[in-house]
C-alpha positions, 0 to 999 in steps of 0.5 A, a space after each residue: 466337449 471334444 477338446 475338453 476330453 482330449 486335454 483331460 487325455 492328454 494331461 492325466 498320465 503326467 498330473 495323475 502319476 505325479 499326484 498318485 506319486 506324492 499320494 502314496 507316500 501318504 501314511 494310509 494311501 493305499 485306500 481309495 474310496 471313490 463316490 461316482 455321479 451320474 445322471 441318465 443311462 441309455 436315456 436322452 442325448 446327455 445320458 450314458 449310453 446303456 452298453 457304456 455304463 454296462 462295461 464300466 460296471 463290469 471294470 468296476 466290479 473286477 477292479 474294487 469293491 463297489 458299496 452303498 453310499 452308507 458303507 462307504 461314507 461310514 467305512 463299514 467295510 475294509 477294501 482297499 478300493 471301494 466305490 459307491 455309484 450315485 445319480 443325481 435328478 431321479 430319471 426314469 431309465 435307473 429303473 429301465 436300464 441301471 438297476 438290471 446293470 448293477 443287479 448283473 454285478 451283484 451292486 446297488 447305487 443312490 438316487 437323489 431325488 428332485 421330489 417336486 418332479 415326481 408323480 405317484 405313478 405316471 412319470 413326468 416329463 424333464 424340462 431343460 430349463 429348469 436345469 434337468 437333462 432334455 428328453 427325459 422322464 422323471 421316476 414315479 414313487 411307484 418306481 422308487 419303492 422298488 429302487 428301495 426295494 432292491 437296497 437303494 439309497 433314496 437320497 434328496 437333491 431339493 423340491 426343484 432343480 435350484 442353485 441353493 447357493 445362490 438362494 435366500 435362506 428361507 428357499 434353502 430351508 425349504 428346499 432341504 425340508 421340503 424334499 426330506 419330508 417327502 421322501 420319508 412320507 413314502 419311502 423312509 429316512 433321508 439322511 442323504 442330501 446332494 447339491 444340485 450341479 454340486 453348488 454349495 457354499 457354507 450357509 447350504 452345507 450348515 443348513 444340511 447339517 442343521 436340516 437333519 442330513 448326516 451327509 451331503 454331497 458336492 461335485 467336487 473332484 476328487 477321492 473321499 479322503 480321511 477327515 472329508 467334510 460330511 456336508 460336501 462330500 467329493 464326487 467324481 462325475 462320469 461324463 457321458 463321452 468317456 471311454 472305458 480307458 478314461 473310465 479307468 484313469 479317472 477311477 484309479 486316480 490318474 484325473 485327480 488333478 481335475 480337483 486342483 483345477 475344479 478349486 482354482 477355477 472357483 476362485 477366479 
């Protein structure tokens, strides 16, 4: 992890400037729309840490304007830096930890919700291998209405954690349907839809369109660009080991490169 963190340091002000360089030479460059993945904060050892998440929301909140996923996937606003805070699983501490931080800078975020994992009001405990983040405890429905209470996005990410792209058609269809019907039984439409680890290929995202989702989510690095695909919309995931300076660098465009190295790699 370490040496990961210091070549994505140590490459970032050459690749990002190059790219942000060639960018801004692009007619309409000058907007930047951004979709942040997280996971957990101040929860287990993988989760970001409470007073980390607090100042990247604050650098957040200064720098753009930080919008539901609704507005900015469908450009309700005109800002030249909007970005949108998401989560994918559906742990406990949003409720405990990253609402009151996003309500102190007047913001809301999404959650996508694992429903298979989730109790009516007691909160069920993670499990590492079934691909959830260790020592952690799921959201109640209890909890999600008030998320959706304070204008969050409630979005699915399956029944179970599963790698849909690597899953029969039939278990894909169930997964998308299975977690959509669940959510609208209790809290209201789902018209969002994550990948879990970001895994998608062309059979899930026809399958999304088909489930009736109007967007779903990769965890493909990168801006949200014009003529973005609306079943694998790019996500920026924000590790749990970043500074506030790497915070910056990715939010401001100097890691897109990560992109070009994320798409090389899946190639091989």
């Amino acid at each position: 992890m370490a040496t990961k963190i210091l070549l994505k340091r140590a490459l970032g002000p050459t690749l990002g400037r190059t790219l942000n360089t060639a960018a801004r030479l692009q007619p309409g460059a000058r907007r930047r729309k951004l979709i942040l993945l997280y996971h957990s904060v101040g929860g287990g050892p993988w989760a970001t840490p409470e007073a980390a998440f607090r100042r990247q929301m604050s650098w957040l909140a200064d720098h753009a304007k930080i919008v539901s996923l609704p507005q900015l996937l469908e450009d309700r606003l005109d800002h030249p830096f909007q970005a949108a805070v998401t989560f994918d699983d559906g742990y406990a501490s949003l409720r405990d930890k990253a609402l009151p931080i996003l309500r102190d800078v007047g913001a809301t975020a999404s959650v996508f919700l694992n429903t298979g994992c989730l109790a009516d009001q007691s909160r069920n405990p993670s499990d590492l291998a079934l691909g959830h983040y260790p020592q952690e405890f799921f959201l109640s429905w209890r909890d999600i209405e008030t998320l959706a209470s304070e204008a969050w996005t409630i979005g699915a990410h399956g029944v179970d954690h599963i790698d849909l792209s690597a899953a029969s058609a039939a278990s894909i269809e169930a997964q998308l349907c299975g977690s959509k019907a669940a959510i609208e039984s209790r809290i209201g439409p789902a018209e969002f839809f994550a990948y879990p680890w970001g895994r998608h290929n062309e059979a899930t995202r026809r399958a999304a369109k088909q489930a009736g989702y109007r967007f779903a989510l990769s965890c493909d690095h990168g801006p949200v660009g014009q003529g973005f695909d609306p079943w694998a919309a790019p996500r920026v995931n924000i590790a749990n080991d970043y500074s506030l300076s790497d915070f910056a660098a990715v939010a401001t465009g100097d890691w897109d490169y990560l992109g070009w190295v994320h798409k090389w790699g899946r190639r091989k």
